[in-house]
C-alpha positions in Angstrom: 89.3 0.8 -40.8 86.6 0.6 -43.1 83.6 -1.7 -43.8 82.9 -3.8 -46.3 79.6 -3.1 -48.3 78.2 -6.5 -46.8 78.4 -5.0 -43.6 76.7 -1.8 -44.3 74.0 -3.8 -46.0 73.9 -6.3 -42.3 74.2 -2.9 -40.0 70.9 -1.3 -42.4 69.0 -4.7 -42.2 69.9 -5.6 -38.6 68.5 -1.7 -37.7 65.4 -2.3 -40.1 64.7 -5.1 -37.9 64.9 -3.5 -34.4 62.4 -0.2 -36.2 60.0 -3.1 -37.0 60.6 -4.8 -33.5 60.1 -1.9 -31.6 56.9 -0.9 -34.0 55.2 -4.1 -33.4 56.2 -4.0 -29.8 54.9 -0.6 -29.5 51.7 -1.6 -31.1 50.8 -4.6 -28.9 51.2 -2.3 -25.3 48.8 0.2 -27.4 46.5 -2.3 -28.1 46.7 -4.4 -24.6 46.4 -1.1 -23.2 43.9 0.3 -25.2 41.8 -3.2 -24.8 42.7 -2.7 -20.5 41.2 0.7 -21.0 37.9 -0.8 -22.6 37.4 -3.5 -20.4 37.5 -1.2 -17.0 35.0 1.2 -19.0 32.6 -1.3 -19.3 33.1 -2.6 -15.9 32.9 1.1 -14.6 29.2 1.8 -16.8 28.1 -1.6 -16.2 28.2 -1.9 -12.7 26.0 1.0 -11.8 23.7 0.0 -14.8 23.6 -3.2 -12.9 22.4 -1.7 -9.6 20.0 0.2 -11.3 18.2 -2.6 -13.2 17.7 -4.6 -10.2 13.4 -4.2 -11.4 12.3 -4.2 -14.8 11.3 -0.5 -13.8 11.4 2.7 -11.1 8.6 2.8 -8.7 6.0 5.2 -9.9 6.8 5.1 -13.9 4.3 6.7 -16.2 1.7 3.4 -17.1 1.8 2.2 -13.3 -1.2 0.9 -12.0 -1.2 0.2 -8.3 -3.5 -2.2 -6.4 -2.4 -1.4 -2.8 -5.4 -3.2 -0.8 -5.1 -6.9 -1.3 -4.6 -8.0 1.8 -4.0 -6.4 5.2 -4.9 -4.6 8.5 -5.5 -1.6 10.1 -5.1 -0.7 13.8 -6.2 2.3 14.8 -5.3 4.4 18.0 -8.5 3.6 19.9 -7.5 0.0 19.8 -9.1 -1.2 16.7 -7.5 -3.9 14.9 -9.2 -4.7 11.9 -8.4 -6.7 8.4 -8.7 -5.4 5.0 -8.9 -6.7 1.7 -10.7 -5.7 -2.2 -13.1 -8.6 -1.0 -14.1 -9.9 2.5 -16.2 -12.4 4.8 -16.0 -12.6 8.3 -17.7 -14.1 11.0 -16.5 -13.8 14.6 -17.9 -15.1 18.2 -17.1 -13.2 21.6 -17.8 -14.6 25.3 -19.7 -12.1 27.0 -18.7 -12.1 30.7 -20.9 -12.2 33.7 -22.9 -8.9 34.3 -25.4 -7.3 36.4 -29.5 -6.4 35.2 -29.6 -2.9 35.4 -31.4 -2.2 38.8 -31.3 -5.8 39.6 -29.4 -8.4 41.1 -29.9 -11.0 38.0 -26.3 -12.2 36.4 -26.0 -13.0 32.8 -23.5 -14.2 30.4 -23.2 -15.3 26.9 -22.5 -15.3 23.3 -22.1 -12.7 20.6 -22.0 -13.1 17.2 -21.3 -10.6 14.3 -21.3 -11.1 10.6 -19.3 -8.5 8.5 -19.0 -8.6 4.8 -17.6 -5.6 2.5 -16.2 -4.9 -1.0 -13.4 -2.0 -0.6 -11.6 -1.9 -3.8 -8.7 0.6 -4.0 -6.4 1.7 -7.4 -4.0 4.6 -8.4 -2.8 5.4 -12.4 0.6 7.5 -12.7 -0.8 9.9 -15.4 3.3 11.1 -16.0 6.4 9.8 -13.8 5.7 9.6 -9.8 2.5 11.6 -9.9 -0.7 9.5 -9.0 -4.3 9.8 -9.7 -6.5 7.5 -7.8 -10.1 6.1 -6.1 -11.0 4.3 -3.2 -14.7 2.8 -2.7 -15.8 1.2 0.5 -19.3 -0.5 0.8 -19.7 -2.5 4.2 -22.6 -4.4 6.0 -22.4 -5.4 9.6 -24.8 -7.3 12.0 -24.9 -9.2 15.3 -26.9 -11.1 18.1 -26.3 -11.5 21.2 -27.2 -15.0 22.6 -27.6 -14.6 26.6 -28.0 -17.2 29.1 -30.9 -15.6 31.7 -30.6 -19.0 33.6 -29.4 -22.6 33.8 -32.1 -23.2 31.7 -33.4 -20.3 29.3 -31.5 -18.8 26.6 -32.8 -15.7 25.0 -31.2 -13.9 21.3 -31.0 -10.5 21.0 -30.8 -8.7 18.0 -27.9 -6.4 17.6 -28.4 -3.4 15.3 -26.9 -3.4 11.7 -24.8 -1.6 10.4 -23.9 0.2 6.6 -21.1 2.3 5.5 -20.3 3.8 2.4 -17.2 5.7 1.6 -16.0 7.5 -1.8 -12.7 8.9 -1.8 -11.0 10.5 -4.7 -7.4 11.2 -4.3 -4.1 12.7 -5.6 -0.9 11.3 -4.6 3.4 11.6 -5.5 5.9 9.3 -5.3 9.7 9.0 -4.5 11.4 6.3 -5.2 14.5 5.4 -3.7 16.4 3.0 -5.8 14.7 0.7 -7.6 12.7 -1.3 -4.4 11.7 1.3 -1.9 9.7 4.5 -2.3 8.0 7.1 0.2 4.1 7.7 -1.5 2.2 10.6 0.1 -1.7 10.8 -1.0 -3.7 13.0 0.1 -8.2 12.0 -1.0 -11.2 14.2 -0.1 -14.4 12.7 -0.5 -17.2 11.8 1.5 -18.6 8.7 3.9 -21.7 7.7 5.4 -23.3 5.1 8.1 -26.2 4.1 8.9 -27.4 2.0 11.8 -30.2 0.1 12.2 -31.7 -1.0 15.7 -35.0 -3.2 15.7 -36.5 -4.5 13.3 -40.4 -3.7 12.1 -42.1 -0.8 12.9 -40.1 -0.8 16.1 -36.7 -0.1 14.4 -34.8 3.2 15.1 -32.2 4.5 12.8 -29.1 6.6 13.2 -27.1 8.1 10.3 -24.3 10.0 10.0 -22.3 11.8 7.2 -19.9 14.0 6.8 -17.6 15.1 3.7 -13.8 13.8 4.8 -9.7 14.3 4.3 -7.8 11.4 4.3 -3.8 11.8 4.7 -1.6 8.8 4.5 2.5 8.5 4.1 3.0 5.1 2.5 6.4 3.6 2.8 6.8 0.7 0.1 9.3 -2.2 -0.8 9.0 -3.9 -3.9 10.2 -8.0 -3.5 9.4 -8.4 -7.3 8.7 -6.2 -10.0 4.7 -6.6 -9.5 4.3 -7.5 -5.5 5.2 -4.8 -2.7 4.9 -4.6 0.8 3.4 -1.4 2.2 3.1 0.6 5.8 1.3 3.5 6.1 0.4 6.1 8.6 -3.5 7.3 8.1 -5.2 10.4 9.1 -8.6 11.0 8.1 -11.2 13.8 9.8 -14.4 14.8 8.6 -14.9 18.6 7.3 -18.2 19.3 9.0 -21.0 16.8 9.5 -24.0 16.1 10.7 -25.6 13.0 12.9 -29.5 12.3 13.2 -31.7 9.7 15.0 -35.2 8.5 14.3 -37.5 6.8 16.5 -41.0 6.4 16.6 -41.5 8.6 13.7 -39.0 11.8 15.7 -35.9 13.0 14.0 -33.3 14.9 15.7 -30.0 16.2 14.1 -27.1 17.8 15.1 -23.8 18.6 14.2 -21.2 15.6 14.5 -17.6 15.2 13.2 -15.3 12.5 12.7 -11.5 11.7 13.5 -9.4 8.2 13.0 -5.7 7.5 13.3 -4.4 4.3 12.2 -1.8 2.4 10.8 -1.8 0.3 8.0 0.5 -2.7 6.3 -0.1 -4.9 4.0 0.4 -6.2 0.3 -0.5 -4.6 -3.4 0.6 -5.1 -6.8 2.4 -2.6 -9.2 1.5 -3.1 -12.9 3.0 -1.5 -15.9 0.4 -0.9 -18.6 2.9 0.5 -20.9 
């Protein structure tokens, strides 16, 4: 049987319309997926740009400066536990125990007293990306008394000796960061130190120096709480490349070879600046 023209003209329109159905369905699962597609790109580059950024920059950038002495201590394998600082002031008191006069039978005990004051101040530039120029100065003064009961009823104060030490260490150092907080920092300085000490005072006084050109090796492990503070512990080795010790005394000097070895560890707190 055949059809009328008006249904040729409804079968043409009715399969015009299903094309342009199908077209525009087509083109919204291209789009939805090409718009799925984008959105897990940007999740995918986003997320690890995320856990990257988590400073402003890497540890050890070109334009760091590093303050790494602001405030901490050292305790070194002798059983030394000292603070350190750019700046410092301290004055401490000890109880001296009961002890015996020297050929004697006489018991004393008492006070000490020592007064220590030095200026240390410590910095390190990265001239490119991780590598590390730097400079440590140390200037200290320390002096004493010992206050010393001979009796129930006489005190006498004896002066302790004083002493000075200088240090000038100029040092090269590399870092590796890992992630953006922590970083291992290996320096290695060679420079030189000195010390002086005084005993007496007056004419009386008697001096003993000693100086010696040095190494210093330390291994710093650092974690970065901001972009500017860190936290910092460090292994130190330091050892004197010859040296030489001399005493005077009533107007006699006498030298002789001496050397110098320290192990310690340090921790404390420093500041990372970028200057770029």
């Amino acid at each position: 049987m055949n059809q009328s023209p008006r249904s040729h003209v409804l079968a043409a329109h009715d399969s015009s319309l299903e094309r342009l159905v199908r077209s525009r369905a087509a083109r919204a699962i291209v789009c939805a997926l090409l718009a799925a597609a984008a959105f897990v790109a940007v999740l995918t580059v986003a997320r690890p740009a995320a856990a990257q950024r988590e400073l402003l920059s890497r540890s050890g950038e070109r334009g760091h400066l590093v303050l790494d002495q602001l405030s901490g201590f050292r305790a070194s394998y002798d059983g030394g536990f000292t603070y350190y600082g750019i700046l410092g002031f301290s004055v401490q008191r000890y109880r001296l125990d009961s002890y015996a006069q020297l050929g004697g039978n006489n018991a004393f005990e008492g006070t000490r007293s020592t007064t220590t004051f030095f200026i240390s101040p410590s910095a390190d530039y990265f001239v490119i990306d991780k590598l590390s120029i730097g400079m440590h100065l140390e200037l200290a003064f320390v002096s004493g008394s010992d206050e010393v009961r001979i009796n129930p009823n006489v005190t006498q104060t004896f002066t302790r000796p004083s002493t000075t030490n200088v240090t000038f260490l100029p040092r090269i150092g590399y870092m590796f960061p890992i992630g953006d907080r922590f970083a291992i920092w290996p320096r290695v300085g060679l420079g030189y130190t000195s010390q002086k000490v005084v005993n007496g005072v007056g004419n009386a006084a008697g001096t003993e120096s000693f100086g010696a050109a040095i190494m210093d090796i330390d291994v710093g492990l650092l974690y970065r709480f901001t972009d500017v503070f860190f936290v910092k512990m460090a292994p130190q080795l330091t050892f004197s490349l010859g040296g030489s010790r001399s005493q005077t005394a009533g107007g006699l000097t006498v030298s002789a070879d001496a050397s110098l070895f320290q192990f310690s560890a340090l921790a404390g707190v420093g500041v990372m600046l970028d200057l770029l």
